[in-house]
C-alpha positions in Angstrom: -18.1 -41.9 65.1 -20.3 -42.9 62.7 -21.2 -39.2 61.4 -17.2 -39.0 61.0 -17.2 -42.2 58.7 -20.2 -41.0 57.0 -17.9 -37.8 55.8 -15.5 -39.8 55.3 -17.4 -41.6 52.4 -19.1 -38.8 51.0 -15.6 -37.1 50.5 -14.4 -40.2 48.8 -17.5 -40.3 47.1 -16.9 -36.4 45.6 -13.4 -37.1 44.3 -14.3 -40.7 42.7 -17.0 -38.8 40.4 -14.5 -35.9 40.0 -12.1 -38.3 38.9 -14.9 -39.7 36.6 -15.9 -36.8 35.2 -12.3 -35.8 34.1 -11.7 -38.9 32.5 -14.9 -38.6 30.4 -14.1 -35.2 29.7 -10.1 -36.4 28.1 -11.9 -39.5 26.7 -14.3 -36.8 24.6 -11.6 -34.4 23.8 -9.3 -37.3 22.6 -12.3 -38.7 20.1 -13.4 -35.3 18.7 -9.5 -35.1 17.6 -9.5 -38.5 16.4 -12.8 -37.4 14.5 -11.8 -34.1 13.4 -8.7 -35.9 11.3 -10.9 -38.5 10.2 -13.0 -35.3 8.5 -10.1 -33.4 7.1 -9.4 -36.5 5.4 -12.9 -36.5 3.4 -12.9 -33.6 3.4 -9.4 -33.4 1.3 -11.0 -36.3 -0.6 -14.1 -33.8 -1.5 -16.7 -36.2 0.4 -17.9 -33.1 1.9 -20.5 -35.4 3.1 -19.2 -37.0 5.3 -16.6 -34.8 5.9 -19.4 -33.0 7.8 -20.9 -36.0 9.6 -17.2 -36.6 11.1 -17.0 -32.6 12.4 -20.5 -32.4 13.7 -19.4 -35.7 15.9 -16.0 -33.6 16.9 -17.7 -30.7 17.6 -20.3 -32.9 19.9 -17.3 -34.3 22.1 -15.6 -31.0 22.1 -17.8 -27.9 21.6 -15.4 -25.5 23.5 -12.6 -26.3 20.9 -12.6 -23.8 17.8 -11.4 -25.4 15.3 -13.6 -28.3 15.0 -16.7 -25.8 14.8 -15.1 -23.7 12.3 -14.4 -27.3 10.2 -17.8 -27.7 10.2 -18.8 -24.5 8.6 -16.0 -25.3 5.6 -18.1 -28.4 4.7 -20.9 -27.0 4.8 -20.5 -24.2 2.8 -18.7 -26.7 0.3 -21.9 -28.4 0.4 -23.8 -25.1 -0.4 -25.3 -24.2 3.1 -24.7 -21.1 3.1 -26.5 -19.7 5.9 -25.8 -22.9 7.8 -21.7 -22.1 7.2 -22.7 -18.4 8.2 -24.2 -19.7 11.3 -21.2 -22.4 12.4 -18.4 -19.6 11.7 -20.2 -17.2 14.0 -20.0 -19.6 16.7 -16.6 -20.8 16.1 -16.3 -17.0 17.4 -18.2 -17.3 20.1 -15.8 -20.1 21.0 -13.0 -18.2 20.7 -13.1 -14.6 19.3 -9.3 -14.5 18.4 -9.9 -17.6 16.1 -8.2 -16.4 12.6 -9.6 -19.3 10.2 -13.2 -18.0 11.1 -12.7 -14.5 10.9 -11.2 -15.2 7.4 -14.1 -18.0 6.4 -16.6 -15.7 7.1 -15.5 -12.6 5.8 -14.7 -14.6 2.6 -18.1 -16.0 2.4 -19.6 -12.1 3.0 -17.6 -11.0 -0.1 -18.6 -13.8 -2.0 -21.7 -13.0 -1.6 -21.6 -9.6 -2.2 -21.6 -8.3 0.8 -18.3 -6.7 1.2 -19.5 -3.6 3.9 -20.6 -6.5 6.4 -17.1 -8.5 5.8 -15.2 -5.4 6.4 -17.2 -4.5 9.3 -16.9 -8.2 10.4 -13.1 -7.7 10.1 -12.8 -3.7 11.6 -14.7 -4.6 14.7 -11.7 -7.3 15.2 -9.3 -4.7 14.2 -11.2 -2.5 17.2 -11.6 -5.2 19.8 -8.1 -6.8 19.3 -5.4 -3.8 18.4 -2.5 -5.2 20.3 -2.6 -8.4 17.6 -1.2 -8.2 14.8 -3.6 -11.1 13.0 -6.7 -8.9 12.9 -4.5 -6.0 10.8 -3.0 -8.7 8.9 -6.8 -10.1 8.1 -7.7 -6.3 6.9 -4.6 -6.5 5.0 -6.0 -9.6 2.9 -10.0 -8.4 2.6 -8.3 -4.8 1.5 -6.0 -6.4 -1.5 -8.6 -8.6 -2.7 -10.6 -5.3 -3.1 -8.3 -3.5 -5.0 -7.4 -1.2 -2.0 -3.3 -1.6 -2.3 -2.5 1.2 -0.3 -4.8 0.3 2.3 -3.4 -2.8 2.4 0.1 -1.5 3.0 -1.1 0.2 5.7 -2.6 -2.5 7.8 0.2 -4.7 7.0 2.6 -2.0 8.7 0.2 -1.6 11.4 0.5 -5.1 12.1 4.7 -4.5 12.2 4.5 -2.0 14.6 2.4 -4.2 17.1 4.3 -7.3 16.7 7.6 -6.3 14.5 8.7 -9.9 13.8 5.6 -11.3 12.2 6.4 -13.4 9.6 3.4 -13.4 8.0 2.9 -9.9 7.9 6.6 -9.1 6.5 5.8 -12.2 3.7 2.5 -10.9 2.8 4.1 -7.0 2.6 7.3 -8.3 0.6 4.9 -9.9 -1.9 2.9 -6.4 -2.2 6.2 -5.0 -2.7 7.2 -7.4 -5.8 3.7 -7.0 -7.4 4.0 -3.3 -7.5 7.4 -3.3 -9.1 9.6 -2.7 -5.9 12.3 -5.3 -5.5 14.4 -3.9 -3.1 11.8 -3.3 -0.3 10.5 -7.3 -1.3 13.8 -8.6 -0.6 13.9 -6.8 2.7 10.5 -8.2 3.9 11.2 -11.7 2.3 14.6 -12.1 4.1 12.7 -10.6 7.5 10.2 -13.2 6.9 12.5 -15.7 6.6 14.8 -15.2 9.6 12.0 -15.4 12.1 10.4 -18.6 9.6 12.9 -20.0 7.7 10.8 -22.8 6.3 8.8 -21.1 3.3 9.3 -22.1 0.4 6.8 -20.0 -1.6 9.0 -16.8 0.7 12.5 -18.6 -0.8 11.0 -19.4 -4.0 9.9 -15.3 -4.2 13.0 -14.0 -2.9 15.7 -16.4 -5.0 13.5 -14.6 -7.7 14.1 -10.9 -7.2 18.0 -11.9 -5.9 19.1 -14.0 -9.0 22.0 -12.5 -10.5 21.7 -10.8 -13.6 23.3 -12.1 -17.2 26.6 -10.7 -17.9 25.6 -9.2 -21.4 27.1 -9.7 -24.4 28.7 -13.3 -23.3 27.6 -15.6 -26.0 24.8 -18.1 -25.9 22.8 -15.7 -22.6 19.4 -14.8 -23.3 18.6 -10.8 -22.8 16.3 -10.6 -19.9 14.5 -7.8 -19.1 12.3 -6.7 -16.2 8.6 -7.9 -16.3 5.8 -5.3 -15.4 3.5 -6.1 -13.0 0.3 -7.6 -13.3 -1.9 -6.6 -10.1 -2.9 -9.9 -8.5 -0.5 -12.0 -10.2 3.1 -12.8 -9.2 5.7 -11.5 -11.5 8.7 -12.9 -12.1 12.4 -10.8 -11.5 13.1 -11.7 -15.3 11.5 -13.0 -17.7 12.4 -14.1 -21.6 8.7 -14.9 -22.8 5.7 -16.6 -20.8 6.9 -17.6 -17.6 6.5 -21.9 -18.0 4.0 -23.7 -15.4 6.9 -24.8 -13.0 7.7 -20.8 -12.5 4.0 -20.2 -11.8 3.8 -19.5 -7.7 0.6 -19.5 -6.0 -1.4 -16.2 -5.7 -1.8 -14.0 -2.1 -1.5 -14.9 0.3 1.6 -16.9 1.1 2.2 -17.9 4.8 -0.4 -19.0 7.2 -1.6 -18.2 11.1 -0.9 -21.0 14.0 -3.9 -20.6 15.8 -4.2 -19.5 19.5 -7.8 -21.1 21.6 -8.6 -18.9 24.1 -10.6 -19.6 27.2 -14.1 -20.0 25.6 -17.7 -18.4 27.4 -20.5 -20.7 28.0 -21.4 -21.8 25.2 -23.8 -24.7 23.3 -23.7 -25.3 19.6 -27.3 -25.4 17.7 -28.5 -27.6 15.3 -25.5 -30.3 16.4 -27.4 -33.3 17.8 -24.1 -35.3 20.0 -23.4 -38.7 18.4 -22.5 -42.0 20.1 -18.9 -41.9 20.7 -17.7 -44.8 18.2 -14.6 -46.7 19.7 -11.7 -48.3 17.4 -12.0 -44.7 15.4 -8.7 -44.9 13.1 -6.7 -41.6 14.0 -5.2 -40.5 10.7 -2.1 -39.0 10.5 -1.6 -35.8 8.5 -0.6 -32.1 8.4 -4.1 -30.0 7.4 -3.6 -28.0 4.1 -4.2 -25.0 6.0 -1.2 -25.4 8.3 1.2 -25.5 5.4 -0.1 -23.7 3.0 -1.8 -20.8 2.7 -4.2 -18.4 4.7 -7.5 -20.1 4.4 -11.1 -20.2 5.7 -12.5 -23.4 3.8 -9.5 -25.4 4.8 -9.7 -28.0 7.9 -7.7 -26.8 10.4 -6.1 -29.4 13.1 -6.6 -27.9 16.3 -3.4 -27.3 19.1 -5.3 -29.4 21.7 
C-alpha cells in the first residue's frame, strides 16, 4: 500500500513541475515580447543603445524566437558592430532558416561591405535549399536589381510566380520593374494582381493610379501638355510629367511591399555572447506596428514577431 501511495506522489510530483516548467516557459516568452517592443521603440528613437540592451534581454527569455535575434543584429550593426551583426544574423538562421529579415540583413550588410559574391551565395544557397518558396527568389530578385542585373531580376521575380502565382509581393516588386523600364501596360497588370490578393498598399495604389490616370483631352484650353517621362533606372518615374515631379509625387525607391514572417520549428540551439538578464516585472508593453511590417522589405528594421 504504501509503495502504491508512494507512486502516487511521485506522479503528482512529475506533473506539478511540468506544470511549472510550462508556466515559466509562457512567463519568458510573454517578457521577451514585452521586451522586444520596448526595443523597437528605441530603436525607432535611434537609442540604438539601448535598443540593444532591450533585444539581448528578449532574446535571453526567448532564444528559439527569430525575430528577437535578428533585432539584435539591426542594433548592432547601427551601432557599428559589424562582425557582431554578422554573427547575430547567422544565428537568427540557425533559429529559423526560412527567416526573410535575416536573409535580407545579412546579405545587405555583405554588399555593403563589398562583398557582393558571399551575399549572392548567402542568398543562392536559399534559393537551392528552399525552391518551393517563393521568398528566397523574391530575395535574389532584390540583391539582383540593386546590382544592376534587371533581367536577372525579372527572372527570379517570375520564378517566384510560378511557385506561388498569387504573391503579392513578387507581382508589386515585378510591376514596379515594369514602370521603371518604360512598360506601363505589363505594371498595371502586376499592380492590379498585387492588389487583388493585398489590397492595402498604398505605395502599389499610389504606382498604379499613376500609369492609369487619364490622359488630357488636347487642345481644351487652360490643360497642360504632358508628355511621357523616361526612365531613370532606380528611380520611380512618373506616367506624366510637366517639369520636376514636386516632393509629394516622390514615392519611395524598391522595394515596395514587405514579407510576414513564418518561425519554423528551430534546432538546438544557444545564442553566444548573450549573458540572460533578470526578468524585470511591471515592463510597459508598448503598442505599435514595427516599420518593417508596413513598410518596406527591410533587414535593419525591428521586426515584431507572430508569437
Amino acid at each position: 500500500m504504501g509503495l502504491i501511495e508512494d507512486r502516487g506522489t511521485a506522479s503528482r510530483c512529475v506533473c506539478w513541475l511540468a506544470s511549472a516548467l510550462s508556466l515559466l516557459t509562457g512567463c519568458n516568452a510573454m517578457h521577451g515580447g514585452m521586451n522586444n517592443k520596448v526595443g523597437m521603440e528605441y530603436y525607432k528613437a535611434g537609442n540604438f543603445s539601448a535598443a540593444r540592451d532591450e533585444f539581448q534581454r528578449a532574446v535571453a527569455n526567448d532564444p528559439y524566437n527569430a525575430d528577437y535575434v535578428h533585432n539584435l543584429g539591426s542594433s548592432l550593426k547601427k551601432q557599428g558592430d559589424i562582425a557582431g551583426a554578422e554573427r547575430v544574423y547567422k544565428q537568427a538562421l540557425q533559429v529559423d532558416p526560412a527567416h526573410q529579415p535575416s536573409y535580407h540583413g545579412l546579405a545587405s550588410l555583405l554588399k555593403e561591405q563589398g562583398r557582393q559574391p558571399e551575399a549572392f551565395d548567402t542568398l543562392q544557397a536559399w534559393v537551392d535549399t528552399q525552391p518551393y518558396s517563393a521568398e528566397p527568389h523574391v530575395e535574389m530578385a532584390w540583391l539582383q536589381r540593386e546590382t544592376g542585373n534587371t533581367s536577372g531580376a525579372e527572372q527570379s521575380l517570375q520564378q517566384a510566380l510560378r511557385v506561388q502565382p498569387n504573391n503579392h509581393t513578387a507581382t508589386a516588386l515585378l510591376g514596379q520593374l515594369y514602370q521603371d523600364t518604360n512598360q506601363p501596360d505589363r505594371a498595371v497588370a502586376m499592380y492590379r494582381r498585387s492588389l487583388n490578393k493585398n489590397w492595402y498598399n498604398p505605395q502599389v495604389q499610389s504606382r498604379m493610379a499613376q500609369l492609369t490616370r487619364p490622359a488630357p483631352q488636347p487642345g481644351l484650353p487652360g490643360q497642360p501638355h504632358y508628355a511621357m517621362s523616361a526612365p531613370v533606372y532606380g528611380q520611380p518615374a512618373p506616367a506624366y510629367a510637366t517639369g520636376p515631379v514636386p516632393p509629394q509625387a516622390a514615392l519611395p525607391q524598391y522595394p515596395l511591399p514587405t514579407y510576414g514572417t513564418t518561425i519554423a520549428s528551430p534546432p538546438s540551439f544557444t545564442p553566444t555572447a548573450i549573458s540572460p538578464q533578470p526578468v524585470r516585472l511591471g515592463q510597459p508593453v508598448i503598442d505599435t506596428d514595427p516599420a518593417h511590417a508596413t513598410s518596406q522589405i527591410a533587414g535593419d528594421v525591428p521586426v515584431v514577431s507572430a508569437y
